[in-house]
N, C-alpha and C positions, 0 to 999 in steps of 0.2 A: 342460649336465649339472647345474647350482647352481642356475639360476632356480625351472625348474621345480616340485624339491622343495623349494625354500626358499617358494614361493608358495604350495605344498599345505600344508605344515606350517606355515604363519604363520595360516591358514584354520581348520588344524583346533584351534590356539591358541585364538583368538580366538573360535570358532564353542562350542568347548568351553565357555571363561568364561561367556558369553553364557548356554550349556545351566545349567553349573550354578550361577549366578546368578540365572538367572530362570526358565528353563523346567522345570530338575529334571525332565529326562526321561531314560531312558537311555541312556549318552552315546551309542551309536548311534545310536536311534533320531531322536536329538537331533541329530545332527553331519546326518543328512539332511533332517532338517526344514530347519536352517538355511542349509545351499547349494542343497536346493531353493527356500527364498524367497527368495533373494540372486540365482538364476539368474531364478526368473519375475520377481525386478525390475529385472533387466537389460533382461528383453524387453520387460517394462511401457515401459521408460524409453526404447527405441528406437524405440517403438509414436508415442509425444509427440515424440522429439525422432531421426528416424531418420536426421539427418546429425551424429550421435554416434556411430554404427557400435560402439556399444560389444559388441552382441550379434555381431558378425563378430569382433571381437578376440577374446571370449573364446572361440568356436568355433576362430581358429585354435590358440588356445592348448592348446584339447582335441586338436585335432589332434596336435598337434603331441608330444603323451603318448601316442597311442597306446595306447587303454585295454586293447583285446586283448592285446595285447605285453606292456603292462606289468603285465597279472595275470596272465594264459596263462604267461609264460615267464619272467616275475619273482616277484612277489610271493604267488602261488599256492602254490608251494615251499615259501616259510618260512612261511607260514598251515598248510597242512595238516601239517606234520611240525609247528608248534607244537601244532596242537590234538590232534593224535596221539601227542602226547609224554605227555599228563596223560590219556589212556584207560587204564582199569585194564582187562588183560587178560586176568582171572579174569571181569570181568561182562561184559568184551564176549565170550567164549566159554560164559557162562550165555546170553546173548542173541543167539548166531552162530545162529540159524534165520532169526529173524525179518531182522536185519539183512541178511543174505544175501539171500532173498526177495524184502525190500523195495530194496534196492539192485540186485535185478536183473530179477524179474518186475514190480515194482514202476514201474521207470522203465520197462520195454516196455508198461507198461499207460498209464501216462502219457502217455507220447509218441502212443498208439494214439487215447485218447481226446480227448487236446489236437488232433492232428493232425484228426482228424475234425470235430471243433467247428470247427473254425478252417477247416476245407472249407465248411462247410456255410453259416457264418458272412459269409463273404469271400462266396459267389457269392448269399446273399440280399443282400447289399449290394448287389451287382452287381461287385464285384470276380474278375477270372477268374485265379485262381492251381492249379496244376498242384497234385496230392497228393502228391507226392512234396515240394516244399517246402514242404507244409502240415507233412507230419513233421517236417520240420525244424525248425519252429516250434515242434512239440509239444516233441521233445527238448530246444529249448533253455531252454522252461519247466519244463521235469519236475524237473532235480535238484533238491533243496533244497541250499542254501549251506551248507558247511559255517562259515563265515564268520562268518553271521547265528545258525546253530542254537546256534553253538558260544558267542556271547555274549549270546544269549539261557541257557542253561542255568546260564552264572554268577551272574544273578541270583534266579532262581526254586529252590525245595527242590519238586524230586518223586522217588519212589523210585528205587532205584540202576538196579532193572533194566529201567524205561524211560529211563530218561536215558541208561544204556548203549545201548539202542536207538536213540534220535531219535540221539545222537553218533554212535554208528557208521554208522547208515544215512546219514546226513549228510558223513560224511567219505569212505565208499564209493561213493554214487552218484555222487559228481559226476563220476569215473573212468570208471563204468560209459557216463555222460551223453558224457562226451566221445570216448569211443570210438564210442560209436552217431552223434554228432554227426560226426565222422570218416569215419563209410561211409556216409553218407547225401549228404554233401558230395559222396563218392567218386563215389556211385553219380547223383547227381542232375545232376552236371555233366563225367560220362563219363571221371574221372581213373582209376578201377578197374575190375576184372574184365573190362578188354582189348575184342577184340572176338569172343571167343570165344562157347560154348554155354553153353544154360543151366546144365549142370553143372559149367562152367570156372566161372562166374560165381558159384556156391552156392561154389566151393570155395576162390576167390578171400575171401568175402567170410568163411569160416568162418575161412581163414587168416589175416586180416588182424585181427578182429573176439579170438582164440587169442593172436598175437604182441604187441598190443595188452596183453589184461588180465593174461595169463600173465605176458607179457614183460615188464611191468611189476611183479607181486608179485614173482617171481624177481629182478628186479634189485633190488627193494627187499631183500629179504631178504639176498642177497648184499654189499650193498654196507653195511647196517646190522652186518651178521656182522664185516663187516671195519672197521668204527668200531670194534666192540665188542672188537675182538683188540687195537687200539690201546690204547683204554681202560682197557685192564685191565692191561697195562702200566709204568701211570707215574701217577703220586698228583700233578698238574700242573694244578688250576682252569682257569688261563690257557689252557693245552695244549691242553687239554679240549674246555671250552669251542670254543677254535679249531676242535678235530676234528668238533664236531657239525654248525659252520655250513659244512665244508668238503665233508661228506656231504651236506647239503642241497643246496650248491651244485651239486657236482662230481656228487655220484647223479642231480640231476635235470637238469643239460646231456649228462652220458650217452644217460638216456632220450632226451633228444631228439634224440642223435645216433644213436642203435640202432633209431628209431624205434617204442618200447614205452611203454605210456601214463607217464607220470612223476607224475599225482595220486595212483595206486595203488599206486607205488614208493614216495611221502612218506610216505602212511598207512600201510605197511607197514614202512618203516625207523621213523618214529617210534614205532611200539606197540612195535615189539621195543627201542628201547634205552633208550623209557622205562619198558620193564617189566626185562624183562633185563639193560640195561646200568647202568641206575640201580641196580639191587640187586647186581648179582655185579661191577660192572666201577669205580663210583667210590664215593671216600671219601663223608662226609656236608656235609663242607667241599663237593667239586665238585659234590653233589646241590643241595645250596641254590644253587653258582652259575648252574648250567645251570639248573634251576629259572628264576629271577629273570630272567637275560638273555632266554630264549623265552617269557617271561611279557613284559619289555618291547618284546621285537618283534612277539611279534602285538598287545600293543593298539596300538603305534607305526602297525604296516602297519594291523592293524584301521579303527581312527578314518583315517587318509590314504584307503582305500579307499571308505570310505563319503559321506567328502566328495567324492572323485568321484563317485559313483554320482548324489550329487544334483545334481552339477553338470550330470551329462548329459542332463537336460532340455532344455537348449539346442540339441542336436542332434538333438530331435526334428523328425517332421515332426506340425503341430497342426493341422491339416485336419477341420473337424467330422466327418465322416464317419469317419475315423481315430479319433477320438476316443470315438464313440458304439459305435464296434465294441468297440473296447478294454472299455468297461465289459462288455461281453458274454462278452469273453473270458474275465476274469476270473473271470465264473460259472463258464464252461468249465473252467478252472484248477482252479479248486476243487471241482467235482466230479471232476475227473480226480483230482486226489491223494485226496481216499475212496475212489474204485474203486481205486487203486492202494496205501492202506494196506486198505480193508475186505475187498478180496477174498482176499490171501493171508494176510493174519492170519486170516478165518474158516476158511480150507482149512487154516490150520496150528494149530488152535484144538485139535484131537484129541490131537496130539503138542507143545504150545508153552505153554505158559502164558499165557493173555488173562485180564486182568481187566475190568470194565467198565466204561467210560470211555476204553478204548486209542485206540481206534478213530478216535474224537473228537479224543484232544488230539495223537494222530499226525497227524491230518489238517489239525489248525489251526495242529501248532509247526513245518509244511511251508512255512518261508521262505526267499522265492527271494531272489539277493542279486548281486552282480559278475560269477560265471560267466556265470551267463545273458546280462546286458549285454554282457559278453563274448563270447559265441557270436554273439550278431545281428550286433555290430560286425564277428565275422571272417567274414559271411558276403561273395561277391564279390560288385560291383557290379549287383545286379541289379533289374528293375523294381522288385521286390516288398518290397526291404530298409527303406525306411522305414517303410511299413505293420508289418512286423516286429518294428523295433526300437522299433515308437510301442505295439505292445501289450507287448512285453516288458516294457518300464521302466512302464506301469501296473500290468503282474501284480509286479513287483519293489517297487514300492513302494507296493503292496496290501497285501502281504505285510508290509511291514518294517513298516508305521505302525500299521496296522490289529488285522493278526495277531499284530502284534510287542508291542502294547503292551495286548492283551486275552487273552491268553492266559496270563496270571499270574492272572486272575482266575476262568479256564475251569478252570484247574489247583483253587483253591481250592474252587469248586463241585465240583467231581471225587471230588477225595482228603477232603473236611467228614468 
């Protein structure tokens, strides 16, 4: 229970110093650079010396975290109700078309276009993988992090009512993401829709797909309503405080015990009582504290997450042919997210506001980040998983390095 996080947060110490000492890059982007070259010099160094076994130690040790588990059902919680806390909910309701849209045509176009790349992709390799797990590929690269988007936006100035957009799309698809992630699982390895008719099956899949997003804003709503009745209450920092981290906890082991999505319950408790209960329910005392404390836990969990993400390079599979797809994919990747920002922003261009350049820097501030890792890892053992999870973590850290550290300058050419 101690080693673990005491070895992650000693890493991201050190990894940190290291960033802002010499490398002066953003500390995310920075905290991945540096346990990705820590990990590929693990492997370098078992390549030379491979009765060192250092590269099996730290594999068991990823093991042994459980990365799924430990953002799926831990740490994903207090990320998304942190970065949900500090949404203004006048601009995300100037900007509820698009975000809507894109969080949900958006990732059905994603998933549709990934999935097909990644068909087409695999059996010119000569790879033979079934399409139904090809979607599940697509889906598990589609969402954007809200993770990654969300500390990216802290360092760059672009207008409110896209930053309102790329945040909300960002903190809502990933919802959308793992709900479609969910029945596709269902459906691909015959845990849902029985063995009934096609119409059982549509109605299986509409109900589950309904209980899912519904069941999840409803619970968010509910159970943020019922912080907010506490709150308003009692003039108690400490209390307070207590009472936010006790909703995050306790609203999202709900979800998972009522089975309703619980990313869409966080972004929904967080916007209501960082909008609503910050103004009607605490003093300016418990506004600054609640403030502070969900500002140092997402960059605490932030920075520990992201040193994973680099570390899981080691549980790749680096098979040349794996490898050379991957760069392919990535094309695919990124063309999926323009069809998936350009086509509903031009259909909602009549009634939405688009200026020029949207399209563009929607497309490029689309970084993938933990979830996705996360999805490949909770896929079950199947042929096809390392292949998977070897493009995944190249579209993930395409994204974070690449995207991540040029799109402040996309921005400035944009907005000149």
């Amino acid at each position: 229970m101690l080693e673990i996080p005491a070895i992650l947060l000693t890493c991201v110490a050190l990894f940190g110093y290291v960033n802002h000492r010499y490398l002066k890059l953003p500390l995310t982007v920075g905290l991945v650079v540096m346990a990705l070259v820590s990990a590929l010099s693990v492997l370098a160094i078992d390549n030379f010396m491979p009765e060192a076994g250092i590269s099996d130690k730290l594999q068991g040790w990823l093991k042994n975290i459980d990365f799924n588990k430990t953002l799926m059902e831990g740490m994903l919680s207090f990320l998304l109700f942190a970065g949900a806390l500090h949404v203004n909910l006048k601009d995300l309701l100037e900007a509820r078309l698009h975000v809507f849209t894109l969080a949900s045509a958006g990732v059905l176009i994603s998933t549709l276009v990934n999935g097909l790349g990644f068909y087409f992709l695999t059996h010119l390799f000569g790879i033979d993988i079934g399409f139904t797990i090809c979607l599940l590929f697509g889906v598990i690269v589609s969402p954007t992090d809200p993770v990654a988007v969300l500390a990216l936006l802290k360092r760059i100035k672009i207008p409110t009512r896209m930053e309102a957009t790329i945040a909300g799309e960002s903190l809502f698809n990933d919802g959308v993401a793992v709900v479609l992630y969910s029945l596709l699982v269902a459906i691909a390895f015959g845990a849902a829709g029985g063995s009934g008719g096609e119409l059982t099956g549509a109605n299986a899949i509409v109900g589950f797909f309904a209980r899912e997003a519904f069941g999840g804003a409803l619970l968010g709503l509910v159970t943020g309503y019922g912080a907010f009745l506490l709150l308003r209450q009692m003039d108690d920092y400490v209390v307070e405080v207590i009472t936010t981290l006790a909703l995050v906890m306790g609203g999202y082991s709900l979800a998972l015990y009522l089975h309703v999505s619980g990313p869409i319950a966080m972004v929904i408790s967080g916007v209501f009582i960082g909008n609503t209960g910050r103004q009607f329910a605490m003093s300016e005392t418990t506004r600054e504290h609640v403030t502070s404390f969900w500002h140092m836990i997402d960059e605490i969990l932030n920075a520990a997450l992201f040193v994973l993400i680099g570390f899981e390079v080691i549980m790749l599979s680096l098979e040349m042919n794996f490898l050379v797809l991957s760069v392919f994919v990535i094309l695919v990747s990124l063309l999926a997210r323009f069809g998936a920002v350009g086509l509903p922003m031009t259909l909602l261009s009549p009634i939405a506001k688009k200026d020029k350049g949207d399209i563009v820097i929607l497309t490029w501030a689309g970084l993938r980040g933990g979830i996705s890792v996360a999805l490949a890892l909770a896929l079950p053992s199947i042929a096809e998983k390392p292949l998977i999870l070897t493009a995944t973590y190249a579209v993930v850290v395409f994204t974070i390095l690449i995207q991540g550290l040029s799109i402040e300058g996309l921005i400035r050419r944009v907005y000149k």
